[in-house]
N, C-alpha and C positions, 0 to 999 in steps of 0.2 A: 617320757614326754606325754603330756596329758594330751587326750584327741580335739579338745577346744584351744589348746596352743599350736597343736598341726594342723589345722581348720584353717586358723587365722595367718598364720607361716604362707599356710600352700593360697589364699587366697591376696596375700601380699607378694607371692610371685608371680603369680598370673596378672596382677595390677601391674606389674612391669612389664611382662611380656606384654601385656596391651598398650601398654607407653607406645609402642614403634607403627600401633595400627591408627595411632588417633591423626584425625586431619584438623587442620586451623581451622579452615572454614567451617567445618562440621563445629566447633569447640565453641569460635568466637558466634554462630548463628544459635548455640542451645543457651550463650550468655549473655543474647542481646536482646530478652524480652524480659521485661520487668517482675514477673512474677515467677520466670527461670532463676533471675538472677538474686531475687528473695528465697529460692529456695535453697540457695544455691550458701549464699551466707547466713542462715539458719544451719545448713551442715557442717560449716566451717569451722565448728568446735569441736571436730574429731569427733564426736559419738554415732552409733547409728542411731535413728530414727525411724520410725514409720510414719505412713503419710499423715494419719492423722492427729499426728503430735506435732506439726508443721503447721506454724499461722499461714494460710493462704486462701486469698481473697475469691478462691474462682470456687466453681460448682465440682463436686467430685470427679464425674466424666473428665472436665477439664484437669484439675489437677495429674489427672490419670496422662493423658495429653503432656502434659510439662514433664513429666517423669519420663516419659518414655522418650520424648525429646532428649533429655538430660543425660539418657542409659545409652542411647544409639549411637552420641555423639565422645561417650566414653566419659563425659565428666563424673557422674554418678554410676556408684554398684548395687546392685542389688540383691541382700539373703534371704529365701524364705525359711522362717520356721514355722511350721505349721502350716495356720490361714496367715499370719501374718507375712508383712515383708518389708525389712527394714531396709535403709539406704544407708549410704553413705558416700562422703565426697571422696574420688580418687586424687588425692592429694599429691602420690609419687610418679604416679602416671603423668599427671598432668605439667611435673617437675619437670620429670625427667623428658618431655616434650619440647616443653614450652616454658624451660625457666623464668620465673617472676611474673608472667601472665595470671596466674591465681591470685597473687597477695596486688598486682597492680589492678584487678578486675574489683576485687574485693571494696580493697582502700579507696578507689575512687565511689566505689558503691556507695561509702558510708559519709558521703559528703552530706 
């Protein structure tokens, strides 16, 4: 087993084990600011990203502000490599919480 597939493994169980710490309020409050919730589906294609490969309309400091928002409340994870630090949406976490709040927050998003 290659250590970029145990990386990825051990960090898709810990996205479960986090499933059981997430709170609604915490979730529905990091996905009810316009530019949380553009970050939010910009992730939504599965890949990571880093922030500045994300269209978002606010000042750095701020952006910094919505991510950390987004990590506190469990919706986004974060890797560093390096300096960099990529994100990505907890997708199984957020299943396994809150069935169909992700794809119903999303779909209504893209009205």
């Amino acid at each position: 087993m290659s250590l970029a597939f145990a990386d990825v493994r051990e960090a898709r169980s810990a996205e479960l084990s986090r499933a059981a710490e997430l709170s609604l309020p915490a979730v529905l409050h990091a996905l009810s600011d316009p530019v949380r919730l553009s970050i939010v589906s910009q992730l939504a294609d599965g890949a990571e990203h880093t922030c500045n490969s994300l269209e978002v309309p606010v000042a750095k400091s701020t952006c910094s502000h919505h991510f950390r928002v987004l990590r506190e409340a469990g919706v986004v994870a974060q890797r560093a490599d390096g300096k960099c630090r990529f994100n990505r949406l907890q997708v199984q976490a957020l299943e396994a919480s809150f069935p169909g709040l992700l794809d119903a927050v999303l779909r209504t998003s893209r009205r």
